[in-house]
KOLTIRO-745284 format. One line per field, with one value per residue (C-alpha): residue number from 1; z negated, x negated, y negated. Coordinates in Angstrom, 2 decimals, m for minus. Example, Ala and Ser with C-alpha at 12.3 -4.5 7.8 and 13.67 -1.06 7.14 Angstrom:
<rs>
pos: 1,2
up: m7.80,m7.14
east: m12.30,m13.67
north: 4.50,1.06
</rs>
This chain:
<rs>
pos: 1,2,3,4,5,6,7,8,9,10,11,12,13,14,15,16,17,18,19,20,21,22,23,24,25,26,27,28,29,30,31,32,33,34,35,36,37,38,39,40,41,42,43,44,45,46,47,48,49,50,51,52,53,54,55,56,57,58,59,60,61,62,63,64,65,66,67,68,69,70,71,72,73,74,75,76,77,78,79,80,81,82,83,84,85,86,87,88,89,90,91,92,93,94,95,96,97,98,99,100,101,102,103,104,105,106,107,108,109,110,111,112,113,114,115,116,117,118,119,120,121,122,123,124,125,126,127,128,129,130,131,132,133,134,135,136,137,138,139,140,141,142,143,144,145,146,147,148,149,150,151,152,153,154,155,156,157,158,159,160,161,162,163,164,165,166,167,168,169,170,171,172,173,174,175,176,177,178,179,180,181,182,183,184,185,186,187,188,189,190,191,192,193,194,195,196,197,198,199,200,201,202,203,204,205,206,207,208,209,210,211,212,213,214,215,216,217,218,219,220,221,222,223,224,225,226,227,228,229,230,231,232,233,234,235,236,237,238,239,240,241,242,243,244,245,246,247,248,249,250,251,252,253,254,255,256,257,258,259,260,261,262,263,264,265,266,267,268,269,270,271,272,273,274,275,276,277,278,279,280,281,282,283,284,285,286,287,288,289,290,291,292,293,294,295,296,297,298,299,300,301,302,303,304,305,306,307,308,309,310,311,312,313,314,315,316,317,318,319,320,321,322,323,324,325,326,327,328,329,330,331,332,333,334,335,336,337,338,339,340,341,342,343,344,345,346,347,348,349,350,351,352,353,354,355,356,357,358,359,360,361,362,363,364,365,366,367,368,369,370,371,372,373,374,375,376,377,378,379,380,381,382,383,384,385,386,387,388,389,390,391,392,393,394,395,396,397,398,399,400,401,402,403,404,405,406,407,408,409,410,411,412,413,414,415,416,417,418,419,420,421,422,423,424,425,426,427,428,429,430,431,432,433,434,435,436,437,438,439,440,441,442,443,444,445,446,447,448,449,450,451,452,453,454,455,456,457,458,459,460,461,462,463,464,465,466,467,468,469,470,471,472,473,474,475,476,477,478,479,480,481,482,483,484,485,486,487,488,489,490,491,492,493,494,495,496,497,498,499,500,501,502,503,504,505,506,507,508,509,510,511,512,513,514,515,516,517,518,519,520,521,522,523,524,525,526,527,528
up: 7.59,11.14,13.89,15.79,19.66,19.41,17.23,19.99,22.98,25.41,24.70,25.85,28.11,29.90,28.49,28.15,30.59,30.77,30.17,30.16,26.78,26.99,29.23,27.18,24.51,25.72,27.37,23.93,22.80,25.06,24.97,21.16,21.35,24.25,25.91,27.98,26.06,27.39,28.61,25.39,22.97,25.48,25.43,21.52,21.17,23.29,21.15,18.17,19.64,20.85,16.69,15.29,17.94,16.76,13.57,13.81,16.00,13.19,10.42,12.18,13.14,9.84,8.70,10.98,10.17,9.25,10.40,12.26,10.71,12.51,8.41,7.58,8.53,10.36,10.89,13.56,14.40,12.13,13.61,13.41,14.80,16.95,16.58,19.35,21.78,21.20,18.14,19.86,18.33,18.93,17.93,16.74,18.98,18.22,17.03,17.47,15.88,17.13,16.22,16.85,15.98,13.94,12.22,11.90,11.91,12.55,13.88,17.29,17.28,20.76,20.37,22.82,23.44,23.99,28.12,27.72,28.04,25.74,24.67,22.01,19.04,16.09,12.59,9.51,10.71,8.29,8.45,9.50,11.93,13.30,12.99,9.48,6.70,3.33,0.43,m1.71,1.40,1.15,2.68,6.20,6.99,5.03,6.96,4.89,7.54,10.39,12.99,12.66,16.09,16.36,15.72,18.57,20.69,20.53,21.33,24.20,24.56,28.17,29.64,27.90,29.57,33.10,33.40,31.70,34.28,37.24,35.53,35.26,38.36,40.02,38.56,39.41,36.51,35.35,36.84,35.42,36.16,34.80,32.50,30.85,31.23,31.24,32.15,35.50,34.74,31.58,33.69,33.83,37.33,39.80,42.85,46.18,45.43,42.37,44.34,46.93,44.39,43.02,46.30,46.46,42.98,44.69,47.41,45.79,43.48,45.65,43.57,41.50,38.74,36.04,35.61,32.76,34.36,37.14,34.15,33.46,36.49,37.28,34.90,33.50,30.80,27.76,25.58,27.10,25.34,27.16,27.52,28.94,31.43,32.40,32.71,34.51,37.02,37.97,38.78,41.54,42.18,42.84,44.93,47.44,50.16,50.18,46.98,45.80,41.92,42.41,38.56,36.48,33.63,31.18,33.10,35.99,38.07,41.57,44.84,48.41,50.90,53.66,51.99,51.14,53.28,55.90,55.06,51.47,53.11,56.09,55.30,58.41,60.21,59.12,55.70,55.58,54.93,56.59,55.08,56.51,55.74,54.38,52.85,49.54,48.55,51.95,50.72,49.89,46.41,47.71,49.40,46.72,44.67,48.10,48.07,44.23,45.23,48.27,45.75,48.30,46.72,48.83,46.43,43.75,40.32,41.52,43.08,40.62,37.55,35.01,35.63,31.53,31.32,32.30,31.80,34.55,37.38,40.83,43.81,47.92,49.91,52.59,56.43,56.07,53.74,54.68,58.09,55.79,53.14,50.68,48.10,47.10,44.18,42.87,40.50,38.84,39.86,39.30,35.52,35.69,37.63,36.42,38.12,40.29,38.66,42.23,45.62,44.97,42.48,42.14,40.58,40.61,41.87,40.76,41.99,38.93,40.65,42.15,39.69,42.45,42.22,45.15,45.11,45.27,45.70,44.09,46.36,44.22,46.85,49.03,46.80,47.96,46.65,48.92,49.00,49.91,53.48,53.27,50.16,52.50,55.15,52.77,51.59,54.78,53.03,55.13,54.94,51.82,49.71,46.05,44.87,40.63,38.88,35.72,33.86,31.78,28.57,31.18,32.23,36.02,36.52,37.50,38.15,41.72,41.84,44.00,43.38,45.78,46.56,49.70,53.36,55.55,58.87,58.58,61.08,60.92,62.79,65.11,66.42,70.26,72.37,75.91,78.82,76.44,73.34,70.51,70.47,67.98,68.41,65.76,65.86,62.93,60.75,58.13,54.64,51.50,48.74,47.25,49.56,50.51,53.91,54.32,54.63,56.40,60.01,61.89,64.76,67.74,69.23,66.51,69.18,71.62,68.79,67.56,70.86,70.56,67.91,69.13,72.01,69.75,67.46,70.81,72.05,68.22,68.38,65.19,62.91,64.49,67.98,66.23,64.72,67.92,69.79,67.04,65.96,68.92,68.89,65.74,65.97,68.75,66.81,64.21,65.08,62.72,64.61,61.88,60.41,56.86,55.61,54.24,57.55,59.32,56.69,57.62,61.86,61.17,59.74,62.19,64.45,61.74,57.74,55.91,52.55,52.37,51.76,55.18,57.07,54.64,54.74,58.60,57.95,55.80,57.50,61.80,62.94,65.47,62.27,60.91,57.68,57.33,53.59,51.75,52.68,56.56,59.24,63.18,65.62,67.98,70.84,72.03,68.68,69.81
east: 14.22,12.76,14.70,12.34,12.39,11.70,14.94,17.38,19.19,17.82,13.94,14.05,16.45,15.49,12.60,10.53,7.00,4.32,1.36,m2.30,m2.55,0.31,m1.51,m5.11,m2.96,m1.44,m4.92,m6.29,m3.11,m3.56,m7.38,m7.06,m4.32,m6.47,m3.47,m0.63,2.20,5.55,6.87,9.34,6.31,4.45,7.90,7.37,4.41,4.37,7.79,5.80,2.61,5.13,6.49,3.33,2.12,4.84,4.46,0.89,1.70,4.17,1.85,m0.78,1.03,3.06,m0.23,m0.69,2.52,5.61,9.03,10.83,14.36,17.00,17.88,14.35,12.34,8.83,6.09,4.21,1.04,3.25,2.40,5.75,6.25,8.57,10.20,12.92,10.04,8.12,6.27,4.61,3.39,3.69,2.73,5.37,4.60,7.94,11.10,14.22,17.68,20.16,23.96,26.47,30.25,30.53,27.52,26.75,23.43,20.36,16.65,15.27,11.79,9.16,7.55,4.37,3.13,m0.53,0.83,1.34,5.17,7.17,10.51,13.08,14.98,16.62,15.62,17.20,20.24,22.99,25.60,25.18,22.73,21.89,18.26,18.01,17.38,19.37,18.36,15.51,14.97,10.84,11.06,10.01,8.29,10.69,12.04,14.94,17.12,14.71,14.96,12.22,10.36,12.14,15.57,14.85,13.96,17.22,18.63,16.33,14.89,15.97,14.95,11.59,11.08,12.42,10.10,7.10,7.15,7.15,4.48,2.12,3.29,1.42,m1.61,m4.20,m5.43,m2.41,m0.93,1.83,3.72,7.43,7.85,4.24,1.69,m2.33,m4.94,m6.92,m10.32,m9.73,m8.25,m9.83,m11.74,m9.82,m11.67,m11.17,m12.70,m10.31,m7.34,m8.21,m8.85,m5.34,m4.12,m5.20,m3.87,m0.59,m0.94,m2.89,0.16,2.63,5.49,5.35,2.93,3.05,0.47,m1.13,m1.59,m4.13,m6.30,m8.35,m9.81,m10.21,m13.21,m12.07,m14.25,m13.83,m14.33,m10.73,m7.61,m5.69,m2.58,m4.71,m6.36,m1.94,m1.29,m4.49,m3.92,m0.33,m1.04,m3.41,m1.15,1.10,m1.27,m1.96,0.30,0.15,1.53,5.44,6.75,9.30,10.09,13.43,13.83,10.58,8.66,6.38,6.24,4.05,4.16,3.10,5.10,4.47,5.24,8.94,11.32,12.31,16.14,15.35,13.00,15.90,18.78,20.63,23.21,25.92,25.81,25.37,28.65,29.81,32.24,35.41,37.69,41.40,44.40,44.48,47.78,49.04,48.66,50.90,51.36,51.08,47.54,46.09,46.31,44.74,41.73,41.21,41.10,38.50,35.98,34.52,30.97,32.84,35.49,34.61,35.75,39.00,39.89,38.56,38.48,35.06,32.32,31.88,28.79,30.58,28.43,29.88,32.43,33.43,33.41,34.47,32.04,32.77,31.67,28.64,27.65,27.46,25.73,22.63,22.33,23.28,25.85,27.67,26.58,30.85,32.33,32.55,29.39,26.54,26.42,25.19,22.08,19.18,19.41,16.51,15.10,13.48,14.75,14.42,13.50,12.82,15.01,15.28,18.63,18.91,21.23,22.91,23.74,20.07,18.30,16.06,14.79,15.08,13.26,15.53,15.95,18.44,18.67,20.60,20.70,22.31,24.30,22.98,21.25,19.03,17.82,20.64,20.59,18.87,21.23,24.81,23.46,22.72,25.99,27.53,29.21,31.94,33.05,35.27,33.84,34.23,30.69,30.03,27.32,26.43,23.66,20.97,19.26,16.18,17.75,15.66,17.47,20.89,22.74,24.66,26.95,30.09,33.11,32.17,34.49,34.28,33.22,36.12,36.48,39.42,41.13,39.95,39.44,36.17,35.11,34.09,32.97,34.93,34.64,33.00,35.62,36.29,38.96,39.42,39.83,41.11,38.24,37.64,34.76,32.65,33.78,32.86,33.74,36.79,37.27,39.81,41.69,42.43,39.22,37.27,35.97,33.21,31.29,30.60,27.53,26.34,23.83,26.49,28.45,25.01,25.35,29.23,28.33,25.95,28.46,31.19,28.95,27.11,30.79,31.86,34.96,37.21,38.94,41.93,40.80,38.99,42.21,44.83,42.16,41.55,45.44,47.28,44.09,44.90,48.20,48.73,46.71,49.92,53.37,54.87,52.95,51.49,48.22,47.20,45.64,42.90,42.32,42.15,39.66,37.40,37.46,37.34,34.00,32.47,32.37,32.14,31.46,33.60,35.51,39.22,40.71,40.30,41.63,44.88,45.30,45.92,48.01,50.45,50.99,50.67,53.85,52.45,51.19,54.64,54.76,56.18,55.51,53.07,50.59,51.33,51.48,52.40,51.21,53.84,52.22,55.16,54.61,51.41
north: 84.32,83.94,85.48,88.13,87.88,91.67,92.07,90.58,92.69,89.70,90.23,94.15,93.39,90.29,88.92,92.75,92.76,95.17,93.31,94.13,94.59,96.85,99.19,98.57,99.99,103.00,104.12,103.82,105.73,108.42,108.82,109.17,111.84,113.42,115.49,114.26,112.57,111.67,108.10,107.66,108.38,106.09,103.32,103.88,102.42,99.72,98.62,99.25,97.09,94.09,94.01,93.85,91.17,89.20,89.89,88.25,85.74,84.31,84.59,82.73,79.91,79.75,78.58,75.62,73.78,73.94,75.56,73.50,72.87,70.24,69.29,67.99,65.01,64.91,62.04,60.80,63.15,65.95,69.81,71.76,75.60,76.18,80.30,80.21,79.07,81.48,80.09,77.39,74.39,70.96,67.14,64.75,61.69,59.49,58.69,56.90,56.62,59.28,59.58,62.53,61.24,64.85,64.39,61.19,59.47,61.52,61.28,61.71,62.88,63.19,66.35,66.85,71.06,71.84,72.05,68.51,68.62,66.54,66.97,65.37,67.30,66.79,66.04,64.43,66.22,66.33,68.97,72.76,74.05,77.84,76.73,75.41,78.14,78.47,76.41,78.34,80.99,81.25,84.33,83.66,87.09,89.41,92.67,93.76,93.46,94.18,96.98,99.52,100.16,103.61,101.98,99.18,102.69,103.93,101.12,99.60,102.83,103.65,99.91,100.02,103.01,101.88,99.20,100.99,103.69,101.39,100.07,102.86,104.53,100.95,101.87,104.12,105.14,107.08,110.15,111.84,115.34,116.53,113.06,113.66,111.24,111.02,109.24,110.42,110.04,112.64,115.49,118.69,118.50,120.90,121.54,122.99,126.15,126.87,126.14,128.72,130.93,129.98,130.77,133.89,134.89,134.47,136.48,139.41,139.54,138.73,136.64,133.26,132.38,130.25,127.63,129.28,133.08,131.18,130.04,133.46,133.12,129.51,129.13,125.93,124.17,126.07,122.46,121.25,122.67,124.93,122.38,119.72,122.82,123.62,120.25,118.89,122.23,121.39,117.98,119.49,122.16,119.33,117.37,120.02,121.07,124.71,125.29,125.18,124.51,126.67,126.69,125.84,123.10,123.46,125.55,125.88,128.29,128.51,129.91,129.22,128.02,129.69,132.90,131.51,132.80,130.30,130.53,128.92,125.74,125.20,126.47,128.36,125.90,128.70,128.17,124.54,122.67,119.44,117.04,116.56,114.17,115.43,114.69,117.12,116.38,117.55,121.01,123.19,125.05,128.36,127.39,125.59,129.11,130.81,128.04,129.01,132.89,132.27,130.76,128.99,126.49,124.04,123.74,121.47,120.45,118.98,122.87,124.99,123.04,122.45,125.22,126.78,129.39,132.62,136.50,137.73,137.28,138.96,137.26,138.45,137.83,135.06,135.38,132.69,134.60,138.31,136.82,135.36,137.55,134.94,134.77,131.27,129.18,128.32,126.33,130.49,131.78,128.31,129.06,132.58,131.23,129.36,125.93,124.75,121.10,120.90,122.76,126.73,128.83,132.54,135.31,138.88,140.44,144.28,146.35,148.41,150.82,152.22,149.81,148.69,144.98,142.07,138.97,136.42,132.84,130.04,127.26,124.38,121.76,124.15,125.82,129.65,132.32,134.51,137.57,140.35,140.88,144.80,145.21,144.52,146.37,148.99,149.53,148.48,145.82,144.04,140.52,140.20,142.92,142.24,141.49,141.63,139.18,140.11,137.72,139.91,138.82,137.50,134.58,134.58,138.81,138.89,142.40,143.09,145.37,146.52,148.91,151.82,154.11,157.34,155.83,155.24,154.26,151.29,149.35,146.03,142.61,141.49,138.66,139.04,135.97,136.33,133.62,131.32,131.91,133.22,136.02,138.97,143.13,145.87,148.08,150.79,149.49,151.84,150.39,152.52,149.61,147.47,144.68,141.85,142.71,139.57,137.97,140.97,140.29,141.58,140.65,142.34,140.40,138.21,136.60,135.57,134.17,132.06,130.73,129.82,128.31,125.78,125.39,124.42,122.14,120.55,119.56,118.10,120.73,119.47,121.38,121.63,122.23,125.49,126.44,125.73,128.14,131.33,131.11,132.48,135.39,136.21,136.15,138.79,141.47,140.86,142.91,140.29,137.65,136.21,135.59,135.17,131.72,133.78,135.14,131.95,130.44,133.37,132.97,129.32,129.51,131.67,128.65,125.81,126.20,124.39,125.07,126.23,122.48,120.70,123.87,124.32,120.21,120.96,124.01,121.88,118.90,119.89,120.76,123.91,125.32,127.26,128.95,132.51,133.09,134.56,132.92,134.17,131.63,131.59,128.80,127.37,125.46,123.96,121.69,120.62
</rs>
């Protein structure tokens, strides 16, 4: 039996082109299906077309000469096939004596191809040879043991589709949207008028749409089926600037952008971290437990272990934070949000306690969801306050909730910015729900701490220069003179955000950095 190109890992893999045909093929594919089809049925049936080509090829040539075999003889002006080249055929223009010391004496025949390039090969070859066929094996086009074109898929699947979408993506006839492709000239014409109308869809109603609650009112051709009218729609959607695909995985959902809160396009400098270098195995037992408390989305894998879909969860709520109106997207917390295939996406946070509704934002790339500001200062919520998530059956509505208890007026820390620092005052804050002491600091001029810290970030401040300056602050508001790693975390990232590990890597291993026990620690500048 012949050995199909198509059936070896080198074809698809080395060999595998795009050709005109190719694309004659899959216009003809798609204009027949009429409606968008993805790039592996697409991949599919360009495998399919190059095993039939071959197919053909080999049965036309097999009738033009015959196979050639290393174990048979051949004449002057003798056609022969050859199927490792491709099934070319060439002329036998001479011969000479050959002779192999394993196999003895043999023929060497001149074999000319229609490009006028002549080389030499074997024939009358005694002995074994991967070329020659088995004695009484007439079956030159059997399949028994052939791939099919969906097993070759799954195999070469993934390359096919590699180069196939380069391909397409070159030409201008094609256009695809979310893996789906069609062919331009058969989209539903979307004009400017019906994309101002789309526009103001969006603002009459004031949230997201999907693609296929604009149609009513588009007037779209009623001949067109409604998925080529969705798909043919968010291509232009797609096209024009105003508009934002602000849906999750499988579906699309639109918005404008200049309606989307500015925190969700740029992200506030607070909350965004910056990667700092550290030495994790510098830290000590007792802290890594305190990094795995703080929660922080910081934290990866390697703090806080796999995320696994969770239904709910409590988390306190961190200084970057409680300034933004955000909440953190954690190791804990990421699974009980839809995730973003794009930047943002909308969801609706509902406080169970009221049951009043906030639009809200996930913002993947960021790892933040907004939306909460008016709900902390609602509740006066302070820095640390233990905040519940609860996923609902609609997996875009996720329930807030604290554990309120009566309004008191507690001693607590507060940032103030003196002579161009950062130092700290026990003032009595209003705080009517549970809450972690520890990580609880307010601010007395959030403005003149804005500007702190674009001082501090202007001058590259480390790390540690943050911490040798907030330490002894801290400290003297202590009768113990100490200061809680918790605590330190917190007035660390009023200046800088960064996650737990880099500041407890310095905690462990500086020597002016002196542990007192749990979790307390003083600052000795005479170490420095």
């Amino acid at each position: 039996m012949i050995q199909r190109r198509t059936q070896s890992e080198a074809y698809w893999y080395e060999q595998f082109q795009v050709t005109e045909e190719d694309i004659e093929h899959i216009s003809s594919v798609l204009l027949d299906e009429a409606r968008p089809l993805p790039l592996a049925t697409l991949a599919q049936a360009v495998i399919e077309r190059h095993c039939q080509q071959e197919e053909a090829l080999i049965a036309a040539r097999l009738n033009q000469g015959p196979i050639y075999q290393p174990k048979d003889e051949y004449e002057i002006g003798q056609k022969i096939i050859f199927p490792a080249l491709n099934y070319i055929i060439g002329q036998v223009i001479g011969s000479r004596p050959g002779h192999n010391p394993d196999d003895g004496e043999f023929t060497v025949i001149q074999v000319e191809f229609e490009d006028g390039q002549v080389r030499e090969f074997a024939s009358a070859l005694k002995g074994e040879h991967k070329l020659n066929r088995p004695e009484g094996d007439d079956g030159i086009l059997e399949q028994a043991d052939l791939l099919s074109p969906a097993e070759l898929y799954e195999r070469y699947g993934d390359v096919v589709e590699e180069v196939l979408a380069e391909a397409l993506q070159e030409r201008e006839e094609f256009i695809s949207f979310r893996g789906q492709w069609f062919l331009q000239d058969l989209l539903v014409p979307i004009d400017i008028g019906r994309l101002n109308i789309a526009e103001a869809l969006v603002e009459i109603k004031g949230r997201p749409l999907p693609t296929a609650e604009f149609l009513p009112d588009l007037d779209l051709p009623t001949e067109t089926s409604e998925e080529l009218q969705i798909f043919s729609l968010n291509c232009a959607l797609q096209a024009d600037d105003r508009f934002d695909n602000v849906g999750d995985e499988g579906r699309d959902i639109w918005y404008l952008r200049r309606m989307t809160p500015e925190p969700v396009i740029s992200p506030p400098d607070v909350l965004i971290l910056k990667p700092e270098p550290y030495n994790r195995r510098a830290i000590t037992e007792d802290l890594l437990l305190i990094e795995r408390e703080i929660d922080d989305e910081g934290s990866g894998e390697e703090v806080m272990g796999p995320s696994r879909p969770l239904y709910r969860t409590t988390i306190s709520l961190i200084y970057p934070h409680r300034r933004c109106g955000t909440l953190p997207l954690t190791v804990r917390t990421r699974a009980l949000f839809p995730q973003p295939t794009d930047h943002h996406i909308p969801v609706v946070l509902v406080d169970k306690q009221s049951g009043d509704k906030m639009q809200g934002w996930v913002v993947g790339e960021e790892s933040f969801v907004y939306g909460l500001q008016e709900w902390y200062e609602r509740y006066r919520l302070p820095v640390g306050a233990h905040i519940k998530l609860e996923r609902t059956r609609n997996p875009r509505v996720i329930a807030v909730t604290i554990e309120p208890r009566r309004l008191k007026h507690l001693w607590s820390r507060v940032a103030v910015v003196k002579d161009g620092r950062l130092t700290f005052q026990m003032r009595k804050l209003p705080i009517a729900c549970e809450y972690d002491e520890q990580l609880t600091i307010g601010e007395d001029d959030p403005e003149a701490i804005d500007e702190l810290r674009r001082q501090v970030q202007q001058r590259g401040d480390t790390i540690l220069q943050i911490m040798q300056q907030i330490m002894p602050e801290l400290i003297q508001l202590s009768p113990q003179g100490t200061v809680h790693a918790k605590t330190i975390y917190s007035a660390v990232n009023i200046l800088r955000r960064t996650p737990p590990g880099p500041i407890f890597a310095l905690l462990s291993s500086e020597p002016a950095f002196q542990p007192m026990g749990g979790g307390y620690w003083t600052f000795d500048p005479a170490l420095l």
